[in-house]
C-alpha positions as CSV (number, residue, x, y, z in Angstrom):
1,X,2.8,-2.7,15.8
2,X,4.6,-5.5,16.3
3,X,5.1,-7.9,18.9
4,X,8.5,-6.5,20.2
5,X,8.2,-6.4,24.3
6,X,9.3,-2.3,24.1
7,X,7.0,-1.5,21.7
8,X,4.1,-3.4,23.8
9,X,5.0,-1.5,26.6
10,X,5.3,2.1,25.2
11,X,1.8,1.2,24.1
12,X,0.5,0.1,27.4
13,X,2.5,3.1,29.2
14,X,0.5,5.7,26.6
15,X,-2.9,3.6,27.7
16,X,-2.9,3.8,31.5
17,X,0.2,6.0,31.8
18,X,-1.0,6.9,36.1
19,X,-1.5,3.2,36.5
20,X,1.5,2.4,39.0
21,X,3.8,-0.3,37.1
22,X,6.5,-0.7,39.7
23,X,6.8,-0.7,43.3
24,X,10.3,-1.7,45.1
25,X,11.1,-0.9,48.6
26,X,10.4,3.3,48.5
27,X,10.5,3.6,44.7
28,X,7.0,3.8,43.2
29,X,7.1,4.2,39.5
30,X,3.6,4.9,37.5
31,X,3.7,3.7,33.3
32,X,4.6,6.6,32.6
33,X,7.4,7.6,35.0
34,X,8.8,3.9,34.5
35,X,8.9,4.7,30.4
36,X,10.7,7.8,31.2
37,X,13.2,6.7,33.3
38,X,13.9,3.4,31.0
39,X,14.4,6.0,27.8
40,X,16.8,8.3,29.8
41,X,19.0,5.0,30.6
42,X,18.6,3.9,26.7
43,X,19.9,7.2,25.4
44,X,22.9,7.3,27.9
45,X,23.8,3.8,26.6
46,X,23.6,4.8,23.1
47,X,25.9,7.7,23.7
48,X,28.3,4.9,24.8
49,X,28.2,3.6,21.4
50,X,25.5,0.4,22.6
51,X,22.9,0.1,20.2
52,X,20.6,-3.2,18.2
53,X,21.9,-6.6,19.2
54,X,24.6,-5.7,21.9
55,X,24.8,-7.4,25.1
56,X,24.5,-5.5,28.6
57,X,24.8,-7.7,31.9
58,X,22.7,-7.2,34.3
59,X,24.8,-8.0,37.6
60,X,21.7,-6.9,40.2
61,X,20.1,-7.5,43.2
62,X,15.9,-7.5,42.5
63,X,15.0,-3.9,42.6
64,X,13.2,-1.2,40.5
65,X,16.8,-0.7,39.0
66,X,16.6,-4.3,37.1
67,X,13.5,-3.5,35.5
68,X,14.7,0.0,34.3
69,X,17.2,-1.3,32.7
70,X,15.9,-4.6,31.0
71,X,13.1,-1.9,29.3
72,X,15.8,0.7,28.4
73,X,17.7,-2.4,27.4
74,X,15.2,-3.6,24.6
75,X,14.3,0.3,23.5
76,X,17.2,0.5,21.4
77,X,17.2,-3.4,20.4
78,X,20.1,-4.1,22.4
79,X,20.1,-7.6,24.4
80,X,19.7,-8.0,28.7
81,X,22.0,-10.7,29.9
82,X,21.6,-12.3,33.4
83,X,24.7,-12.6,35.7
84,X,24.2,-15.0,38.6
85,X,25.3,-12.3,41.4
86,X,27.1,-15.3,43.5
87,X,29.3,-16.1,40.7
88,X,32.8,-15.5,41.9
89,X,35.7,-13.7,39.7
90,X,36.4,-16.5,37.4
91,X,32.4,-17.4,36.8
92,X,31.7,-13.6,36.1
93,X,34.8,-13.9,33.4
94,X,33.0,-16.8,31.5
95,X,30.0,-14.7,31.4
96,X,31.5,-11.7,30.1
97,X,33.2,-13.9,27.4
98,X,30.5,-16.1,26.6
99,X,28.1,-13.7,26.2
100,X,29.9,-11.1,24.5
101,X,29.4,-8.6,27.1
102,X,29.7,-5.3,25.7
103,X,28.3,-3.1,29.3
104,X,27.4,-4.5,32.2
105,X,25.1,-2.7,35.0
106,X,26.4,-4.2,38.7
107,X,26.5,-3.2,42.3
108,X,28.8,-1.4,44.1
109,X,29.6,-4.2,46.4
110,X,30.6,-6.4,43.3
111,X,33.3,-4.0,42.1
112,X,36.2,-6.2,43.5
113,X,34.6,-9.8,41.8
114,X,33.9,-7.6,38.4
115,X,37.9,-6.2,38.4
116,X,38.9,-9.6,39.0
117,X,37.1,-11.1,36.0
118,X,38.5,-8.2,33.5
119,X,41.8,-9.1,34.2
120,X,43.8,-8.6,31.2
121,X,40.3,-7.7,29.1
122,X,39.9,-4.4,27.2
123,X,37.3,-2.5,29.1
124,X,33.5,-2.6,28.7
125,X,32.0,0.3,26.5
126,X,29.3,0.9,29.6
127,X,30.2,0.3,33.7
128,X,27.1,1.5,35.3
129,X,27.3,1.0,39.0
130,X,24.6,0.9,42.1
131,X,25.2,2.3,45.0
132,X,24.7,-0.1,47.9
133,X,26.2,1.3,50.7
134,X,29.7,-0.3,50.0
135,X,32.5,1.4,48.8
136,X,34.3,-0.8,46.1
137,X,36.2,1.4,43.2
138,X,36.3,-0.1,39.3
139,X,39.3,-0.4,38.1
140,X,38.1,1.2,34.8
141,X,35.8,4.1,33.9
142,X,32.5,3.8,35.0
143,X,29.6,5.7,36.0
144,X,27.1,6.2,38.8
145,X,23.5,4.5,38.0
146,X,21.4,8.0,38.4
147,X,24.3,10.1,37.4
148,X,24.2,7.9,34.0
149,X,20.4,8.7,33.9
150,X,20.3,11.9,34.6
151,X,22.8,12.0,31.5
152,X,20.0,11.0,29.0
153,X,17.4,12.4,27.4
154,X,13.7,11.2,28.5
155,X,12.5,11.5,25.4
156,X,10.9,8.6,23.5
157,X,12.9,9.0,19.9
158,X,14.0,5.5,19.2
159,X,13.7,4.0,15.7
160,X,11.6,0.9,14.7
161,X,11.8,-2.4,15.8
162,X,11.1,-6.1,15.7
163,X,9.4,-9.0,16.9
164,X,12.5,-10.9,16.0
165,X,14.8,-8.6,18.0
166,X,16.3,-11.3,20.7
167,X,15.3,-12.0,24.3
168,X,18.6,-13.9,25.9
169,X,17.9,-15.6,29.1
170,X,21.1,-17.7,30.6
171,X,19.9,-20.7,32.4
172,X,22.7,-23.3,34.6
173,X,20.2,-25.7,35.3
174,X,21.9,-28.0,38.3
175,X,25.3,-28.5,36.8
176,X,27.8,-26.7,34.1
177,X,28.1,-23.4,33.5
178,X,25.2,-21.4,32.2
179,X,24.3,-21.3,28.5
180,X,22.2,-18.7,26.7
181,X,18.5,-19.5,25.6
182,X,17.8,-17.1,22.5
183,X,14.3,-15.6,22.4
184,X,12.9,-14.0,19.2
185,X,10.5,-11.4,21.9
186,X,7.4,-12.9,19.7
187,X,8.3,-16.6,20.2
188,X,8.9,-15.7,23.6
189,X,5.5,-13.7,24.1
190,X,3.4,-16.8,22.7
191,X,5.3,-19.9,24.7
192,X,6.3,-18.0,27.7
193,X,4.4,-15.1,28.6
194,X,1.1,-16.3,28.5
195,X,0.4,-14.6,25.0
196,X,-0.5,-11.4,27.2
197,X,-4.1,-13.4,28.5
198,X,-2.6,-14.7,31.8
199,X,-5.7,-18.1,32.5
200,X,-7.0,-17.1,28.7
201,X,-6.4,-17.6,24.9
202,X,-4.1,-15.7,24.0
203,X,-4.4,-12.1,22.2
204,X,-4.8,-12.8,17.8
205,X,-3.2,-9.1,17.7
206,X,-1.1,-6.5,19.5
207,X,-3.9,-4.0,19.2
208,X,-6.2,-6.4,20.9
209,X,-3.5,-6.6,24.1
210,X,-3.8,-3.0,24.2
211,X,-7.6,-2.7,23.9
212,X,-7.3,-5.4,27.0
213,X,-5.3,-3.2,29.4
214,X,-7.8,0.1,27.9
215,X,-10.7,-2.0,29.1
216,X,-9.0,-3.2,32.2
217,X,-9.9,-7.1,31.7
218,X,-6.8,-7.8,34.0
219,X,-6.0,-6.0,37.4
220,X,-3.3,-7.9,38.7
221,X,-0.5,-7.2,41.1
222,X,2.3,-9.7,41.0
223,X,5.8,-10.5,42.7
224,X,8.0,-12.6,41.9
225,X,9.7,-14.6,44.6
226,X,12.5,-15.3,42.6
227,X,15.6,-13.7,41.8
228,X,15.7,-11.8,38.6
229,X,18.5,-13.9,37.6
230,X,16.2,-16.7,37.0
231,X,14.0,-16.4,33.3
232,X,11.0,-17.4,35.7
233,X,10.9,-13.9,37.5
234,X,11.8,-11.9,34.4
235,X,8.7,-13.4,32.9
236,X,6.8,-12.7,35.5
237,X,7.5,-9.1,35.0
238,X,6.3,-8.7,31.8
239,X,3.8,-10.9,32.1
240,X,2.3,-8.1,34.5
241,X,3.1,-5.6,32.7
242,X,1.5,-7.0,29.8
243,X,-1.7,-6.4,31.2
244,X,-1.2,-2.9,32.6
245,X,-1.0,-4.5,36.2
246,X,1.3,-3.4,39.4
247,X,4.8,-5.4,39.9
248,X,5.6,-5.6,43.3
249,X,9.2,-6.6,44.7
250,X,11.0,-7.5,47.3
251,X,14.0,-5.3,47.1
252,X,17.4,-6.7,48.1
253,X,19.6,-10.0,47.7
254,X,17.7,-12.5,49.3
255,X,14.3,-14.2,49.8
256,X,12.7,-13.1,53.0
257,X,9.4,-15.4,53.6
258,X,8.1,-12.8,56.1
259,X,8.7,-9.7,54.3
260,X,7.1,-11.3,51.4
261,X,3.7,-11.7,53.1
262,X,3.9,-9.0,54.3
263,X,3.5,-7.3,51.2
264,X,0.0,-8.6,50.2
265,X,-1.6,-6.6,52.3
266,X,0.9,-3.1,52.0
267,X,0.4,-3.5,48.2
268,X,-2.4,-5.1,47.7
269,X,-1.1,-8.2,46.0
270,X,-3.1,-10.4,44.0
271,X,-0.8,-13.3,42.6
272,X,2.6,-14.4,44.3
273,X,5.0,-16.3,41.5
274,X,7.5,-18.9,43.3
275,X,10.5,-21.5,42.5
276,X,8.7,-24.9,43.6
277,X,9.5,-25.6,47.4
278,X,12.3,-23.7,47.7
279,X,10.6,-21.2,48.0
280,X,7.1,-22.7,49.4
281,X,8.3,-24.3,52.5
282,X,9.1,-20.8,54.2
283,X,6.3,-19.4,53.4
284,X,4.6,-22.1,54.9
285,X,6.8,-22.1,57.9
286,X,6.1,-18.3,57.9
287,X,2.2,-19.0,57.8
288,X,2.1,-20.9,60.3
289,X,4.2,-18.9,62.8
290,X,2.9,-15.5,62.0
291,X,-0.4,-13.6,61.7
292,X,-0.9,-12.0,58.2
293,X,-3.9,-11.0,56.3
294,X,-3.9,-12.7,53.3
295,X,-7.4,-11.3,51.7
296,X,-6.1,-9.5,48.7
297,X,-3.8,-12.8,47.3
298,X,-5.8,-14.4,44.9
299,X,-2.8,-17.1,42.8
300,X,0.0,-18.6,43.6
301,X,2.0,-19.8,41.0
302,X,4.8,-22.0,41.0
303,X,6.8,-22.5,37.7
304,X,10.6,-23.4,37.2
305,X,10.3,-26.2,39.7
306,X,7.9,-28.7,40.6
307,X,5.9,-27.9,44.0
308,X,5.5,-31.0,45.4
309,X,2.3,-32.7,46.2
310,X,2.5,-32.3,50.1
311,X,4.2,-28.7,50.2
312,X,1.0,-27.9,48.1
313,X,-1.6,-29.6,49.9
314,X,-0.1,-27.4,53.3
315,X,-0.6,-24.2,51.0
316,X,-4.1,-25.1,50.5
317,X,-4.9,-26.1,53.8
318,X,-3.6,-22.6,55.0
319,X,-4.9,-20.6,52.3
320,X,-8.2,-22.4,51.1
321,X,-9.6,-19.4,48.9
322,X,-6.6,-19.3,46.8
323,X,-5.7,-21.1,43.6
324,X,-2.6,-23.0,43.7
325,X,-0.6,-23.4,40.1
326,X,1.7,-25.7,40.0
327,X,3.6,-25.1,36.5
328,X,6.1,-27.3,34.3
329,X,8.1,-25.6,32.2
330,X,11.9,-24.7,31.6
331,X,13.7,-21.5,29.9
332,X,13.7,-23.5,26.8
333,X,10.7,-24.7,26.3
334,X,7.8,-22.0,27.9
335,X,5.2,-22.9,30.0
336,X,4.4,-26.2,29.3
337,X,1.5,-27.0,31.3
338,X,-0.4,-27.7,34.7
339,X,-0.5,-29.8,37.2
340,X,-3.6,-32.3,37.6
341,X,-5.7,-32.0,40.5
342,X,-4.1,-34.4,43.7
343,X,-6.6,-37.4,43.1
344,X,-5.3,-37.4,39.8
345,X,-1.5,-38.0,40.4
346,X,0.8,-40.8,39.3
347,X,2.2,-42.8,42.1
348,X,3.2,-39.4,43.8
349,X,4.6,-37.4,40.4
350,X,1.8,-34.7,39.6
351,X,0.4,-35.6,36.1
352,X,0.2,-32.4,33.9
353,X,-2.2,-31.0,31.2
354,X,-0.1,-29.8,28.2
355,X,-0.8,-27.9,25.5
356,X,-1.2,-29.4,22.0
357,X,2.3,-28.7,21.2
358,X,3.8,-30.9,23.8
359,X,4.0,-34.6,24.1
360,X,6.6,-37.6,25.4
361,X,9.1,-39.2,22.5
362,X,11.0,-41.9,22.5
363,X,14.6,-42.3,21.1
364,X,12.8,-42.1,17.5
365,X,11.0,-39.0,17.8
366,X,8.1,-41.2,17.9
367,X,5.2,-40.1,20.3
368,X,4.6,-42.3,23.4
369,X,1.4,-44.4,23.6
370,X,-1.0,-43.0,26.2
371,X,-1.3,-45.8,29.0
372,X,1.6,-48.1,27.6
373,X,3.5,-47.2,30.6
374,X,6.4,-46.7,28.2
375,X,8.8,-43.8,29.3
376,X,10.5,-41.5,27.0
377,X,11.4,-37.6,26.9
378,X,8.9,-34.1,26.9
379,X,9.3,-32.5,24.1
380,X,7.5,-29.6,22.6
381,X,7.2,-28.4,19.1
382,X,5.6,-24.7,17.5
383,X,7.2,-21.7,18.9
384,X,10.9,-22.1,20.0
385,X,14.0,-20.5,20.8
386,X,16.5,-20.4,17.8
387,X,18.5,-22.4,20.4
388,X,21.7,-21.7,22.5
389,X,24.0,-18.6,22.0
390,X,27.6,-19.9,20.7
391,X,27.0,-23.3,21.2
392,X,26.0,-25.2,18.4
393,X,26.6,-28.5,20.0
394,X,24.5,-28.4,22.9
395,X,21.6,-26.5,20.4
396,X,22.0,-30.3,18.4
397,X,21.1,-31.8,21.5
398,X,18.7,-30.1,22.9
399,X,16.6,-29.3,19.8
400,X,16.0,-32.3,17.5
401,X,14.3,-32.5,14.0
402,X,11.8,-35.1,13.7
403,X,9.5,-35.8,10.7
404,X,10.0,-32.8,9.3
405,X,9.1,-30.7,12.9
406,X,11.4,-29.0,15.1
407,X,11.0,-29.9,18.7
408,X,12.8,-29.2,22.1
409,X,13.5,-31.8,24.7
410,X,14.8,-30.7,27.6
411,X,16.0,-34.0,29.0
412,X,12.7,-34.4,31.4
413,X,11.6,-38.4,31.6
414,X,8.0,-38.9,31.9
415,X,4.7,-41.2,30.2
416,X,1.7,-40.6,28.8
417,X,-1.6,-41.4,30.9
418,X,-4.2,-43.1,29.1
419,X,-6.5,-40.1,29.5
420,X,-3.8,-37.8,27.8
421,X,-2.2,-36.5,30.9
422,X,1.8,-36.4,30.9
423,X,3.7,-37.6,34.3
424,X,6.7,-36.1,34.7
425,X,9.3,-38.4,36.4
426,X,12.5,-36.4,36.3
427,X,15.8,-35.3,34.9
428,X,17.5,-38.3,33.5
429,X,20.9,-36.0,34.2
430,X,20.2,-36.9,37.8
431,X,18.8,-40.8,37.5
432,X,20.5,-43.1,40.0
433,X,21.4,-46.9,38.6
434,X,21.0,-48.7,41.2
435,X,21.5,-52.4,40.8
436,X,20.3,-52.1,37.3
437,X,16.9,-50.2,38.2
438,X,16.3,-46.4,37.4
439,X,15.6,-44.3,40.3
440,X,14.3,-40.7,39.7
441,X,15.5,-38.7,42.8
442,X,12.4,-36.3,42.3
443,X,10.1,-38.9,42.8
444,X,12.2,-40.3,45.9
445,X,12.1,-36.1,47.3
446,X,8.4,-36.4,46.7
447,X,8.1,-39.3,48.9
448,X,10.3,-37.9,52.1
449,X,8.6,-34.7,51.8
450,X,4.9,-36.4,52.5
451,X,6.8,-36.9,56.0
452,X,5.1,-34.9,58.8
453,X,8.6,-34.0,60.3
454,X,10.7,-33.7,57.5
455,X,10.7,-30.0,55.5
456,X,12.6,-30.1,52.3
457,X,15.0,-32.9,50.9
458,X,17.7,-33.9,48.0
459,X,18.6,-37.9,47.0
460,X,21.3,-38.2,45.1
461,X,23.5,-41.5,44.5
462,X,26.6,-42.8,46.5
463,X,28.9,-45.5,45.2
464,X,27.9,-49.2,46.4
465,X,30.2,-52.4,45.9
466,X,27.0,-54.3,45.7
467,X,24.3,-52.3,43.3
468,X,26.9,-49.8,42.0
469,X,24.6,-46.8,43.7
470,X,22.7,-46.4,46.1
471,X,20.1,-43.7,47.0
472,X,20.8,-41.5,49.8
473,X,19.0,-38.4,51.0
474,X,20.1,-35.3,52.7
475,X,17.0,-33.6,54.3
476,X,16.0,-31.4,57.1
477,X,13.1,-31.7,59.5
478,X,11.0,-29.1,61.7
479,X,12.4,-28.6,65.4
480,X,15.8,-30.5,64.1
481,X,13.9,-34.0,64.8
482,X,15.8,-36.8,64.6
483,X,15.0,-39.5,62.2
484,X,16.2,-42.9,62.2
485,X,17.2,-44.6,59.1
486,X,14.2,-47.5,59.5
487,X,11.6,-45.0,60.1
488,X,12.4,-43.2,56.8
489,X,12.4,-46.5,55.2
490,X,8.6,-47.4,56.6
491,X,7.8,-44.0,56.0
492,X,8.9,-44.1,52.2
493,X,7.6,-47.7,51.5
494,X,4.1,-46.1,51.6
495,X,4.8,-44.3,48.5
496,X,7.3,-46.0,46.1
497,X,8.9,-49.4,45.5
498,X,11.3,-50.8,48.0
499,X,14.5,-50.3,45.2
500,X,14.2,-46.6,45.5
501,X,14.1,-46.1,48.9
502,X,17.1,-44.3,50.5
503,X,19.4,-46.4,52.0
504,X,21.4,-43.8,53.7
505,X,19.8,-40.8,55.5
506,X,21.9,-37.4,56.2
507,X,20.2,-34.8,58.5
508,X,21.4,-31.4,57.9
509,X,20.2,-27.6,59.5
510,X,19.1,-26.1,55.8
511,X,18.9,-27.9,52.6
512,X,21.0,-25.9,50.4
513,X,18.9,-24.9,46.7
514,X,20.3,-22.4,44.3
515,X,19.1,-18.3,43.8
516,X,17.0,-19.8,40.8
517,X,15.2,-22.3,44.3
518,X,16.6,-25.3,42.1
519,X,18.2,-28.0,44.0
520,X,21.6,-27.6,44.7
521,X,22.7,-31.3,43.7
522,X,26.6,-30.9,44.0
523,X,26.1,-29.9,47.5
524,X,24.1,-32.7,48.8
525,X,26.0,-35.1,46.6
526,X,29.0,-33.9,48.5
527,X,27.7,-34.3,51.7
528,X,26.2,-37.4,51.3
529,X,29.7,-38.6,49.8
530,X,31.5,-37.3,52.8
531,X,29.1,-39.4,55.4
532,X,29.3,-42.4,52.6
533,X,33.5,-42.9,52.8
534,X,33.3,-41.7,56.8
């Protein structure tokens, strides 16, 4: 057996076939059932002529219908591809061409956006639709979800496959269009899936994984908070289901902090996997409003943002018997690490414990001396992605050859403690110039967040005639409080130097983040334009 994500499944399914792998909304799928239902969806795509490295979109809300697809997806070697469900008509058509779309799986309601990006484009081999209660018609063939199952055979006849068969997750970061990560599934099962031990060392063999779930070592239940759209919630998935464990989702388009706790108690929920504050801050909010019994959660996780000092510190107030994890790690690199605990932060940044494979680089490739106080870029070496789909350019610059070792830097600033720990400081994409000094908005957002009043923030830069930039923040605060100007400043000179504090303050209902729960820079830079030029 290799390490090929269908294969491990199909494994685990024939281990604890009545264990319940899936439940979303009403639908409650066991191993087995969810194997079954995945194969008749792979045999209906291969009678549309899909087979081993074509691309499918999957154009979907979180539900039971995603994770179908994603494993009937990989059964026949074929390749799942993420399509932002806000994208508008022209957004959807870059995706389709970019990623060499070949069927796409989408709801009913986003017929009219999915006619309007085919436009003049020969029609997809495969147009499998939802049915969401809206009433949107294709403009080409296309087919029914469950009619399209119900079309294929359930049983388990596919031919071999490979640990090098591709895993493409499509990450946007905060600005530009997305661009394709490429996965081989065993890179991708080593650097981002925990190498199937979720806390442990990871497995030396496949057989050992499924001697794992046989034994039951692991009985988790996870959901992921995010949308599927984001690589962090995919992972997620298959991390539980890489130990024979329940995944539990919150069906439908949107995050819904009190449907979401909820859930721990209806199914028994052991870990809940979030976006950084975006998705923390309602959930406190929620907590603290609502009455909910918490006794089966046992982990929250945080990965694919930073969760920030005091959003954590509420968490663990409110929730004192379970473990926080605050995670670093992007779609390119894997899980890079932890976060340290509070007393061991950096001036506000959480310090990090990272594996042996990562470390901070300078413009030589050269590794950072722990304690210098020198700043250069994480980067992490061993198991990669082959790099970017189509675009060889931005694969040049985000994976580099030094010394004779390949590394990836994903453009995230940070030093080197002297004890070994790595303090992340923040995208340099994002770094305001102000007066000739580096501000790292991340670090300013830390510092307004420790605020009693104020919730969740962005700080982006504004033009100056003086310093070139300055730092303003757009932030909103519990009961709408009003914040002057001078008391964020006192506030903020408690935590960072007097250059980086904001200099212009916009209060606004909602901090605006994207589906991923990344920040939403355009829209805050915007804003904080609008009330600059005013």
């Amino acid at each position: 057996m290799e390490y090929n994500l269908a294969d491990l499944y199909e494994a685990i399914a024939d281990t604890v076939p009545d264990n319940v792998a899936l439940a979303s909304g009403d639908v409650h799928h066991s191993y087995a059932d969810l194997d079954k239902r995945a194969n008749r969806l792979a045999h209906y795509l291969q009678s549309c002529g899909i087979g081993a490295g074509d691309h499918i979109g999957l154009h979907l809300f979180n539900g039971h219908e995603f994770v179908e697809a994603i494993l009937a997806i990989f059964k026949i070697r074929a390749v799942g591809i993420n399509v932002n469900y806000r994208f508008v008509g022209p957004e959807v058509r870059y995706m389709i061409d970019n990623a060499d779309l070949k069927g796409l799986i989408t709801q009913r309601r986003f017929l009219p956006v999915i006619n309007e990006a085919m436009q003049g484009l020969d029609p997809l081999s495969a147009l499998i639709v939802i049915e969401d209660g809206a009433d949107g018609v294709a403009d080409q063939e296309s087919i029914e979800y469950e009619t399209a199952m119900s079309q294929g055979s359930e049983e388990r006849d596919f031919g071999p496959r490979s640990g090098d068969d591709l895993y493409i997750v499509y990450t946007g970061g905060t600005t530009g269009m997305p661009k394709g990560v490429m996965w081989r599934h065993e890179d991708l099962f080593f650097t981002g899936l925990q190498g199937g031990s979720p806390g442990g060392d990871p497995v030396e063999s496949p057989e050992q994984l499924i001697e794992q779930v046989k034994e039951g070592w692991y009985t988790v239940s996870m959901l992921p908070c995010a949308p599927f759209i984001h690589g962090s919630a995919q992972w997620t998935q298959w991390i539980c289901h890489l130990t024979g464990g329940k995944l539990v989702l919150q069906h439908g388009p949107s995050f819904d902090a009190k449907r979401i706790l909820s859930l721990v108690s209806e199914e028994e929920l052991s870990t809940l996997s979030l976006v950084g504050d975006a998705m923390a801050i309602p959930l406190v909010e929620e907590l603290r409003a609502g009455d909910y019994d918490m006794s089966n959660l046992a982990v929250i996780a945080s990965a694919g943002a930073i969760l920030s000092a005091s959003i954590q510190a509420e968490l663990e107030e409110l929730l004192p018997d379970v473990m926080i994890i605050n995670s670093f790690g992007t779609s390119e690199s894997g899980d890079l690490g932890r976060a340290a605990e509070d007393e061991d932060s950096h001036e506000g940044r959480p310090s990090f414990y990272m594996g042996d494979d990562v470390t901070v680089l300078d413009e030589e490739g050269k590794a950072i001396e722990p304690g210098s106080g020198d700043i250069g870029l994480v980067a992490r070496s061993g198991r990669l992605p082959l790099g970017y789909y189509k675009d060889p350019v931005k694969t040049a610059e985000r994976f580099k050859e030094f010394n004779g070792k390949r590394w990836v830097v994903p453009g995230d600033f940070a030093t080197i403690e002297e004890d070994g720990r790595i303090t992340f400081l923040g995208r340099g994409s994002k770094c305001i110039n102000t007066g000739g000094e580096k501000v790292f908005p991340e670090e300013v957002e830390e510092a307004l967040k420790a605020h009693t009043d104020i919730i969740d923030a962005l700080v982006v830069a504004v033009p100056d005639p003086r310093f070139g930039s300055k730092v303003a923040a757009v932030f909103n605060t519990r009961d709408n409080a009003q914040l002057s100007l001078d008391e964020v400043k006192q506030h903020c000179r408690k935590h960072i130097a007097g250059y980086k504090i904001p200099r212009q303050i916009t209060i606004t209902e909602t901090v605006s983040r994207m589906p991923s729960g990344k920040p939403d820079y355009p829209w805050a830079e915007k804003i904080a334009r609008d009330q600059a030029s005013a």
